[in-house]
C-alpha positions in Angstrom: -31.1 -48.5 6.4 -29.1 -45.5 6.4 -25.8 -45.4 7.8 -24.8 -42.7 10.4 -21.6 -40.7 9.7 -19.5 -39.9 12.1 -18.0 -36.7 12.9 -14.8 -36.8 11.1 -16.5 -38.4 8.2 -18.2 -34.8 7.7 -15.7 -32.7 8.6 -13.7 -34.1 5.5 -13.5 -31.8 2.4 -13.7 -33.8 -0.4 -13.9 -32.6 -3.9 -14.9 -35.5 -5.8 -13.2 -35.1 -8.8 -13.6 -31.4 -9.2 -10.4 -29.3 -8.8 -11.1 -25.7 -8.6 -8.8 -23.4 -10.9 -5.0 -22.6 -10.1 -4.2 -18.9 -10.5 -2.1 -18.1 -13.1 1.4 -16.8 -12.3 2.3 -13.4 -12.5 5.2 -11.8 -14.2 6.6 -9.0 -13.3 6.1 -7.0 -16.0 3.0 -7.2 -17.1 2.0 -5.8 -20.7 -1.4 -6.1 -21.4 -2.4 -5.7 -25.3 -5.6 -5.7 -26.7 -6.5 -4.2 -30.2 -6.7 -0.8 -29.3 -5.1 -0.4 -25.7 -2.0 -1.4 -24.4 -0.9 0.0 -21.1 2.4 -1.1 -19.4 3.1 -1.1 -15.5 6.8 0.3 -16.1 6.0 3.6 -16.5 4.9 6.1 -14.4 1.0 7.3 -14.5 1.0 10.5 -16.2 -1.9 13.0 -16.3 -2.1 15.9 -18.5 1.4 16.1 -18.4 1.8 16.0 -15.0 2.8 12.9 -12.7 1.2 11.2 -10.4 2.6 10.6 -6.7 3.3 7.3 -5.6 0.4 6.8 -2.9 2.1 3.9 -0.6 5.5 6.9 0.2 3.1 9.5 0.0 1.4 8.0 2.7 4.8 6.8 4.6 6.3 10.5 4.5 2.9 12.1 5.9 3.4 9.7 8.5 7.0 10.7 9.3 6.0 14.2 8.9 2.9 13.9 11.3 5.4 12.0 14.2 8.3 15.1 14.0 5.3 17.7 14.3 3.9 15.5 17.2 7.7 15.7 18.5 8.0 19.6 18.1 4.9 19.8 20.0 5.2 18.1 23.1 9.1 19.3 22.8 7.3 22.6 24.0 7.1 21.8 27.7 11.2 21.1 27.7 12.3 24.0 25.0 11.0 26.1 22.5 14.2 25.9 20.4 14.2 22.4 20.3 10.1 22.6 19.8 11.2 25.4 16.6 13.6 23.3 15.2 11.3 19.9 15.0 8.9 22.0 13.2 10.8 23.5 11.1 12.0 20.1 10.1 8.2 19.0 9.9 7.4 21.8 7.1 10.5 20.7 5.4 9.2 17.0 5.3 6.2 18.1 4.3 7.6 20.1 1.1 9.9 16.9 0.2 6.2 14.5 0.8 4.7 17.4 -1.9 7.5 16.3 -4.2 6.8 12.3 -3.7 
């Protein structure tokens, strides 16, 4: 005879003896080293020379950039001098997100 479990019974998660691995904790620097690599997380990526931009303010100073131009724009029904001058500003954001 087979007994009938009941619905709580099978909603348990039991493991029965078998923990699952913790992850490890991270420091926050992280050096990795292996016999012929080592690359640190301190230091700015570099290619050829040239820098790389940081993609998460890159993408935070388009957005800024994209909200004044949407500004100048519907500034034109009011005034075109206040519509010139949020532009202007926009193109200036825009060199400074280059420069990121």
């Amino acid at each position: 005879m087979v007994k009938k479990r009941t619905l709580d019974e099978l909603r348990q998660n039991k493991e029965y003896g078998y923990k699952p691995p913790r992850p490890k904790k991270k420091s926050k620097k992280q050096n990795w080293a292996y016999s012929d690599t080592k690359v640190r997380n301190d230091i700015a990526l570099k290619i050829n020379g040239h820098k790389l931009p940081d993609p998460k303010l890159h993408q935070q100073v388009s957005f800024i950039k994209s909200g004044i131009r949407i500004l100048g724009y519907a500034a034109l029904w009011w005034s075109i001098d206040i519509a010139a001058t949020l532009l202007i500003l926009s193109e200036v954001v825009g060199i400074g997100e280059e420069l990121v």
